[in-house]
DRENGU-19830 format. One record per residue (C-alpha): y, z, x. Coordinates in steps of 0.2 Angstrom, whole numbers, plus 5000, padded with zeros to 4 digits. Each point is the difference from the previous one (the first is absolute). Layout:
BEGIN
YZX
...
END
This chain:
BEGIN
484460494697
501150004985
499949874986
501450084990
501649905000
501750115000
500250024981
498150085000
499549844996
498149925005
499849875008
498849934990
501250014985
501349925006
498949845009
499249974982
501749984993
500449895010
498549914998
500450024981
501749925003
499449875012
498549934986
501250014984
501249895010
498549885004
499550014981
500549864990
501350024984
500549884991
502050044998
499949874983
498550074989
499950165011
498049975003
498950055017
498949905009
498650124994
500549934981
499649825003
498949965018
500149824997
501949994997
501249885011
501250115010
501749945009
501350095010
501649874996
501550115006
500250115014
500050164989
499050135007
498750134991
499549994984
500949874995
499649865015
498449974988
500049904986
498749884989
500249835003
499849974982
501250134995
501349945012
499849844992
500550064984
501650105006
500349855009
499949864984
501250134989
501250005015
500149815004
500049974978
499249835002
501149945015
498549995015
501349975011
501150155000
499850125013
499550194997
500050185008
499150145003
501150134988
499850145012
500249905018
500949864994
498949875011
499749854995
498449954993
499149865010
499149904984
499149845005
499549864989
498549905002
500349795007
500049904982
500349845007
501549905006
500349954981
500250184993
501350035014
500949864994
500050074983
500750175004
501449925010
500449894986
499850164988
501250105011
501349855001
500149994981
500150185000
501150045010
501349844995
499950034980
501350104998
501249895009
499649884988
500350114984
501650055008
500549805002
499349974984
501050164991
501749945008
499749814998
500050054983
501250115000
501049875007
499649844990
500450114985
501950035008
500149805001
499649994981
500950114996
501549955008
499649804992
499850114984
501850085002
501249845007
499349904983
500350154989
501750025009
500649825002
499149914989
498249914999
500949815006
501350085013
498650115009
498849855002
501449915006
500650115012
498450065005
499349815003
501749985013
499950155010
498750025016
498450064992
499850135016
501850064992
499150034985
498650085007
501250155007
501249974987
499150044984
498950165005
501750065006
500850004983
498850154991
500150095019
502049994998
499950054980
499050155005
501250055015
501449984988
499150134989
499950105010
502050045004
500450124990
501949964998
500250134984
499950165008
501449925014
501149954984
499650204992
500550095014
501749905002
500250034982
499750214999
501350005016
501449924992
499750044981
501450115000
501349875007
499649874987
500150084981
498849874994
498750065008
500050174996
499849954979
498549875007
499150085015
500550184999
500150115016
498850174999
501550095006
500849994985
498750054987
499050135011
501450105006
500450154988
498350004994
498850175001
498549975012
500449835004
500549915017
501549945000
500049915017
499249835001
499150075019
499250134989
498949894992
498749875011
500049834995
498849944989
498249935008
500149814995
498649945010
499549805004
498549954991
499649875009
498949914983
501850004991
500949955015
498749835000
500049974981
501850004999
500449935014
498549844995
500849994985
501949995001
500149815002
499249984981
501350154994
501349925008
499649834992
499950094983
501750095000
500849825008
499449914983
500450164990
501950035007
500349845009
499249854989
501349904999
500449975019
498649825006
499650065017
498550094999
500250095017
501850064995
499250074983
498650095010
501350105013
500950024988
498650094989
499650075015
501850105003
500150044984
498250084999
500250105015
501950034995
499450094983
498450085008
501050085014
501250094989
498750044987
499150095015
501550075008
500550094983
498150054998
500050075017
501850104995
499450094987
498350055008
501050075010
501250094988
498450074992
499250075015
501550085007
500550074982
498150065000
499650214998
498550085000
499650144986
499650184999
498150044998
499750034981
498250074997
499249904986
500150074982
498350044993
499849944981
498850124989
498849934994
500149944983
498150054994
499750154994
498750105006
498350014990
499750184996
498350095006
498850044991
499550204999
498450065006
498950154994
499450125012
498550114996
501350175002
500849914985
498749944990
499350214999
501750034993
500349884988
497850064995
500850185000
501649934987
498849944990
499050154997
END
C-alpha cells in the first residue's frame, strides 16, 4: 500500500499542512493591532463583517477605537468593514425614554441649523438691499421728496422695489457697452477723418514696419477680465458719484433728480471714452510689441585689485641662499 501521493509526496506531509492551514485560520488576529489570542488570553474577541481568514477577527476594544475615529464624534453615523464593506451592527445600551428624547432633539437642531444660517445669511442680505435702496432714493431725490414718496407708495412695492435698485446698478455694470462702441469705431476709422487723428487704426502705424504685425487678426485682443469686487464697488457707488458730478457740472439746475442723471450721463459719458481710448492704445502697444535678440550679459572686472602672495621658503632654497652666503 502506497502512502506517496503523485508528486512523491507523503501522506503525512501533506494532512499536517493542511491541519497547519486549518488551525492558523481558527487562530485569532487582530486585523487593527495585529495581536493573536495567544498574546492576550483574557481579551474580548468579535467577528463584525463577513470577511473571512485572518482578518474575521478583531478585539472588541480595538474595533472600538477604529470605530470612534471613523464616526468623529457623531455616534450615529454608520461605518464599514474597509475590506468587506458590511456594515457594522453597533448597539447602544437603553438610557431611558429621556435620553432618547434628547438625541432626537440634538439631531433636529443638527440637522436644521444650516437652514437657518442660510435664512439668516440672505435675510441679511436682503434687508441690506432695502437700505440700501432707501439710502439711494434720498441720496437721489432728496431727503423730503423720498420720504414723501416712499410714505405714498404700498409698502410691499417697497419691499421689492428698493433691493432691486443695487441688483439693477450691478446688472448695469455689468454691460460692457465700450468694447461694442471700440469695435464700430476700428471698422469705420477710415471712413471718418476724425477718427483716424483721435483713435487711430493699427493698420496704419504697423504696416511698413520691420517684425511687426501689421494686420489687426495678428494680434489677440487683450485679456480684460470682470473682477467681480470692482464690478460691486462701482456699481454700489455710482449713485454718490453721480450726485457729485450733478452739483459739480449741473448746480444750477433745482431738481435734484435731473442734477443726479444728469451727473450720471456725464460720468459714464467721460469714463467710457477715457476707457475706450485706454483700451486703443493698449492695443497699439501690444500689436506694435517685438521681442529682442538674446544678448549674453556683459561681465564687469572687478575693480579690486588682487592682494599679492606672499613668497615662501623651501628648505632646497634656504641650502642655497646658506651656500651664497659662504
Amino acid at each position: 500500500m502506497s502512502f506517496f501521493t503523485s508528486g512523491n509526496t507523503p501522506v503525512t506531509q501533506v494532512v499536517a499542512t493542511r491541519n497547519d492551514l486549518e488551525s492558523n485560520e481558527e487562530k485569532k488576529y487582530c486585523w487593527v493591532c495585529f495581536a493573536s489570542e495567544d498574546d492576550d488570553a483574557h481579551a474580548s474577541w468579535v467577528q463584525p463583517c463577513n470577511c473571512r481568514g485572518t482578518t474575521k477577527w478583531v478585539h472588541q476594544v480595538c474595533l472600538q477605537r477604529w470605530v470612534d475615529e471613523k464616526q468623529k464624534g457623531n455616534m450615529s453615523g454608520k461605518v464599514s468593514c474597509p475590506q468587506c464593506n458590511s456594515e457594522y451592527i453597533i448597539v447602544f445600551p437603553d438610557m431611558g425614554p429621556l435620553i432618547v428624547l434628547l438625541d432626537a432633539v440634538d439631531n433636529v437642531v443638527y440637522k436644521v441649523c444650516p437652514f437657518v444660517a442660510a435664512g439668516i445669511v440672505v435675510g441679511s442680505i436682503y434687508w441690506t438691499a432695502v437700505t440700501y435702496g432707501a439710502v439711494t432714493v434720498m441720496q437721489v431725490v432728496g431727503n423730503k421728496e423720498a420720504m414723501n414718496m416712499m410714505d405714498q407708495v404700498d409698502p410691499l412695492v417697497l419691499l421689492v422695489g428698493l433691493p432691486a435698485i443695487p441688483i439693477v446698478l450691478i446688472l448695469g455694470k455689468m454691460v460692457r457697452w465700450e468694447d461694442t462702441v471700440l469695435t464700430f469705431i476700428r471698422r469705420h476709422s477710415n471712413k471718418v477723418p476724425l477718427l483716424k487723428y483721435l483713435m487711430p487704426s493699427y493698420v496704419l502705424l504697423g504696416a511698413g514696419i520691420d517684425g511687426v504685425r501689421e494686420s489687426n487678426s495678428d494680434v489677440p485682443p487683450l485679456a480684460d477680465t470682470v473682477s467681480a469686487t470692482r464690478v460691486l464697488c462701482g456699481a454700489l457707488l455710482f449713485p454718490t458719484v453721480a450726485t457729485i458730478c450733478g452739483k459739480i457740472f449741473f448746480d444750477n439746475i433745482p431738481s435734484n433728480i435731473q442734477r443726479t442723471l444728469l451727473g450720471g450721463i456725464t460720468f459714464i459719458a467721460l469714463k467710457g471714452c477715457l476707457k475706450i481710448y485706454h483700451m486703443q492704445q493698449q492695443f497699439i502697444r501690444q500689436s506694435k510689441r517685438r521681442i529682442l535678440d538674446y544678448t549674453p550679459p556683459v561681465v564687469q572686472p572687478d575693480p579690486t585689485p588682487a592682494p599679492t602672495p606672499t613668497p615662501v621658503n623651501t628648505p632646497t632654497q634656504d641650502l642655497t641662499d646658506s651656500s651664497q652666503t659662504a
